[in-house]
C-alpha positions as CSV (number, residue, x, y, z in Angstrom):
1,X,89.1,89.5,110.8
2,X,86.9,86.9,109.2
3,X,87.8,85.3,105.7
4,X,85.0,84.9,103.1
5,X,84.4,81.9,101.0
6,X,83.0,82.7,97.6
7,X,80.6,80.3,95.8
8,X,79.0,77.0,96.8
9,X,81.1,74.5,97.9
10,X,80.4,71.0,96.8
11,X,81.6,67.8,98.7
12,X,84.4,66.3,97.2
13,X,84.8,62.5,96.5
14,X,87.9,60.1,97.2
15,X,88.9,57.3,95.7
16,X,86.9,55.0,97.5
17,X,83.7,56.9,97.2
18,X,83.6,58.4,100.5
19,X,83.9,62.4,101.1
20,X,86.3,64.2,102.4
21,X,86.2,67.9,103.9
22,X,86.5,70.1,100.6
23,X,89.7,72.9,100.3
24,X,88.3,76.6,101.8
25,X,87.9,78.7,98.5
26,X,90.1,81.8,99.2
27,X,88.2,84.9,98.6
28,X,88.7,86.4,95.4
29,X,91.7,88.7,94.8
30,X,89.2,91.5,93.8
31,X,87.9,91.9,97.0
32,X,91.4,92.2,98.5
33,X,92.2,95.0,95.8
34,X,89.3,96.8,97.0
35,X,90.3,96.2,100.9
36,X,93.7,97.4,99.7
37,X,92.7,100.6,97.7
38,X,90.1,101.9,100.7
39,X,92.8,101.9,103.2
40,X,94.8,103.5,101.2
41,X,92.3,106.1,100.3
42,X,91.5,106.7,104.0
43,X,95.5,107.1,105.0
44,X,95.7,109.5,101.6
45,X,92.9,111.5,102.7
46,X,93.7,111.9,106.3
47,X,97.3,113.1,105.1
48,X,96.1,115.2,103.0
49,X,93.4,117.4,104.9
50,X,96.0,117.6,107.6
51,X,98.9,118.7,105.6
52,X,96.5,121.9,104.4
53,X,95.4,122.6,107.5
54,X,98.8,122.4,108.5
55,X,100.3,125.1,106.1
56,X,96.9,127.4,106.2
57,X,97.2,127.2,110.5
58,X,101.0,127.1,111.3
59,X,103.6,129.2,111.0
60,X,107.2,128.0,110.1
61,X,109.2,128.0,113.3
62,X,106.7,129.0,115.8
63,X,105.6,125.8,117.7
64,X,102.0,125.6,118.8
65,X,101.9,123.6,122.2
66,X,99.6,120.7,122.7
67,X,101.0,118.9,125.7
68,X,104.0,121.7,126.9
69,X,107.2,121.6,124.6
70,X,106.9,117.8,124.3
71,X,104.2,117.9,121.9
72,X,103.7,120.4,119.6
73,X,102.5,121.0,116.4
74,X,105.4,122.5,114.2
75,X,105.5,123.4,111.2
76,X,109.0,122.0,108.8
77,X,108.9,121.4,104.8
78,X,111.2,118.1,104.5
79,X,113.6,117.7,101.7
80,X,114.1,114.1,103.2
81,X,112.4,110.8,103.3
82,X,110.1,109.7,106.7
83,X,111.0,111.6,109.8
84,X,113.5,113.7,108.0
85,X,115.6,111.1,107.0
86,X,117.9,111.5,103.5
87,X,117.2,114.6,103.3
88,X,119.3,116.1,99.9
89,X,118.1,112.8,97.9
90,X,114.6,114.1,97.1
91,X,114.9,113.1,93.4
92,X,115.9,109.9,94.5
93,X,113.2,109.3,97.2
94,X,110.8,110.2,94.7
95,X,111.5,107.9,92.3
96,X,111.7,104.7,94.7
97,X,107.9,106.0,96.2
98,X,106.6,105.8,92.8
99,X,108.4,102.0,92.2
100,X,106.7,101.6,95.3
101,X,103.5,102.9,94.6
102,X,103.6,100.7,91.4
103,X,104.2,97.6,92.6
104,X,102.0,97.9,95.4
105,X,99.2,98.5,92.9
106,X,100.4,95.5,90.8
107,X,100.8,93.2,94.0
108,X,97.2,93.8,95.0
109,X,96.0,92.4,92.2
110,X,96.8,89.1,93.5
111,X,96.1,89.9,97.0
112,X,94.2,86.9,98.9
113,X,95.3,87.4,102.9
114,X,93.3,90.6,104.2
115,X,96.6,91.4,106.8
116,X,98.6,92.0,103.9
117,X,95.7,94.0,102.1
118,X,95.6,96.1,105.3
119,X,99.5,96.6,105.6
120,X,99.8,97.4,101.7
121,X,97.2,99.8,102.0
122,X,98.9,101.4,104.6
123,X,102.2,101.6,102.7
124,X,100.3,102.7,99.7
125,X,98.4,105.8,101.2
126,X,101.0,107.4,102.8
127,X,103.6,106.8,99.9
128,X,100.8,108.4,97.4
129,X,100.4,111.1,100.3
130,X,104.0,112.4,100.2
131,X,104.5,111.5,96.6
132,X,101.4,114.4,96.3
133,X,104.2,116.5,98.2
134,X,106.9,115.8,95.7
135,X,105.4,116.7,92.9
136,X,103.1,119.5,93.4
137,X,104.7,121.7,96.4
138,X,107.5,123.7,95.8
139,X,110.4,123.8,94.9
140,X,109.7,121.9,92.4
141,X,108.3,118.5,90.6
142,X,110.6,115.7,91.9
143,X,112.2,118.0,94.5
144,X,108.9,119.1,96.4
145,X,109.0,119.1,99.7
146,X,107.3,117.2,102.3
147,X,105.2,118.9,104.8
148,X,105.5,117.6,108.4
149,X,103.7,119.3,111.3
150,X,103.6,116.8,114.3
151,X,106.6,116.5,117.1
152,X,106.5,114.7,119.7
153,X,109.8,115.3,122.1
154,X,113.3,114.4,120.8
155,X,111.7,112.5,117.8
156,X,112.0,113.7,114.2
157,X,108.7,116.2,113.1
158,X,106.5,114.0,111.1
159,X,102.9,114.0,109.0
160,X,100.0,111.5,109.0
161,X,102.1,109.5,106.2
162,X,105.2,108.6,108.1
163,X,103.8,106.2,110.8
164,X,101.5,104.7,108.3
165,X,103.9,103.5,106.1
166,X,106.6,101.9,108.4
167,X,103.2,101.1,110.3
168,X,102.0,99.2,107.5
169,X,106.2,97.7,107.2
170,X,106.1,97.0,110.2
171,X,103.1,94.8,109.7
172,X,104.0,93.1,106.7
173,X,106.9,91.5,108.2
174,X,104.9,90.4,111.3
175,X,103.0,88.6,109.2
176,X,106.3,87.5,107.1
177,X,107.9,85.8,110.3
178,X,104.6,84.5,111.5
179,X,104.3,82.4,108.2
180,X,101.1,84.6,106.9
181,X,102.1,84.9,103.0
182,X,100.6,87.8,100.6
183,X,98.5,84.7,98.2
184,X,96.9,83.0,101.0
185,X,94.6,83.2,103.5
186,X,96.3,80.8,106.4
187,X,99.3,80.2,107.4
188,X,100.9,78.7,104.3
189,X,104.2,77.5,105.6
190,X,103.2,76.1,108.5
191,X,100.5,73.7,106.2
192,X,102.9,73.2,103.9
193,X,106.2,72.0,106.4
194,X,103.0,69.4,107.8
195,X,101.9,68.4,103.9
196,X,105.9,67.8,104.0
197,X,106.1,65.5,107.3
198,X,102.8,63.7,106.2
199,X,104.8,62.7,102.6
200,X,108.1,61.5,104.9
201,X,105.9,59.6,106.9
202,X,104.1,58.2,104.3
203,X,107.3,56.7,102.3
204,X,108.8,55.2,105.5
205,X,105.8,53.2,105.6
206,X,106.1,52.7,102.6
207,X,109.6,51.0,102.8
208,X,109.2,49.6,105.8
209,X,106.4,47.5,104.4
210,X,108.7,46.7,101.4
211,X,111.3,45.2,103.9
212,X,108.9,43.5,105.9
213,X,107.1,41.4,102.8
214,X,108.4,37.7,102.9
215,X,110.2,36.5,99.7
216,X,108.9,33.6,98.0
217,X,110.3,30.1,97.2
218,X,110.6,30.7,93.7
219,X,111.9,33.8,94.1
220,X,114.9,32.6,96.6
221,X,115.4,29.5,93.7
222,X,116.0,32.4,91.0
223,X,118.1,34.3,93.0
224,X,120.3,31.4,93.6
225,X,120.6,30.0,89.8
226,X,121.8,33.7,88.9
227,X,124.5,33.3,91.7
228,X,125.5,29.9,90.1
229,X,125.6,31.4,86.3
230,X,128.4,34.0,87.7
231,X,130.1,31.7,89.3
């Protein structure tokens, strides 16, 4: 994926009045919002169409076969969080997808790496697509049920939602471990541990050159009247 540059760029002048290469200008953190919010709406939608067409189409407990008994399409409401898990916390689930939902939303705004744009908006769909579940579908608001129509063998019956957000985790700490951070467009750590080692190297010159500069006469005669004072 490409990274824009917004605005002219004008050469930037040293010290000496010679150029040097000027710093890329990150895209701004709009854009990234908007990258964020359209993945996000295409995850929410997909979810959403599927889940309907799931409950109009399916009957509870009578598996449709796409691929023999390995891969069905099954109909389950889930009290639970992805894949059935927690199930009996749905309060609780609900209110840490809404946390999530909010900071997501207040995270974007100063969004700058597209990866993490892409990966949030993953999270941020499929959180908004269940949330959807919680409150609107029965029994109840906070205590809704999730619906979840896709098995695949031994693995837990899931929707559209599930895999996109521990896709979208799953992504964000890729680029975590790989240095990638949510405010920049490179690889931030690994530019900053060089800026580092440039400043080390820089300062044993520094010192060494320190050492290395000859003393003067006058400055040996001084040194040796204020060793005769103490004395």
């Amino acid at each position: 994926m490409t990274d824009e540059t917004s605005g002219p760029v004008e050469p930037v002048t040293d010290a000496t009045g010679g150029t040097k290469s000027p710093p890329v200008t990150a895209a701004p953190p709009r854009r990234r919002l908007r990258l964020l919010l359209t993945v996000a709406a295409v995850v929410l939608f997909i979810d959403v169409v599927t889940k309907v067409l799931a409950v109009r189409l399916l009957t509870p407990g009578q598996p449709v076969s796409i691929i023999g008994d390995t891969v069905t399409w099954t109909l389950v409401r889930n009290s639970g969080a992805a894949f059935s898990m927690a199930t009996g916390y749905t309060w609780v689930l609900t209110l840490i997808a809404t946390g999530v939902v909010i900071g997501i939303v207040w995270m974007g705004r100063r969004l700058v790496s597209p990866w993490w744009a892409i990966g949030l908006g993953m999270i941020l769909g499929g959180a908004t697509g269940n949330l959807i579940d919680r409150f609107f579908r029965a029994p109840g608001p906070l205590r809704g049920h999730v619906v979840d129509f896709f098995s695949v063998g031994w693995w837990p019956v899931f929707n559209v939602a599930d895999p996109a957000v521990v896709g979208g985790a799953i992504l964000l700490v890729a680029l975590s471990l790989f240095g990638f951070d949510f405010d920049t467009v490179g690889r931030r750590r690994l530019n900053d541990d060089a800026d580092g080692k440039a400043a080390e190297d820089k300062a044993a010159e520094d010192k060494q050159a320190d050492d290395s500069e000859p003393v003067s006469p006058s400055d040996e005669s001084s040194a040796v009247g204020r060793q005769a004072e103490t004395s």
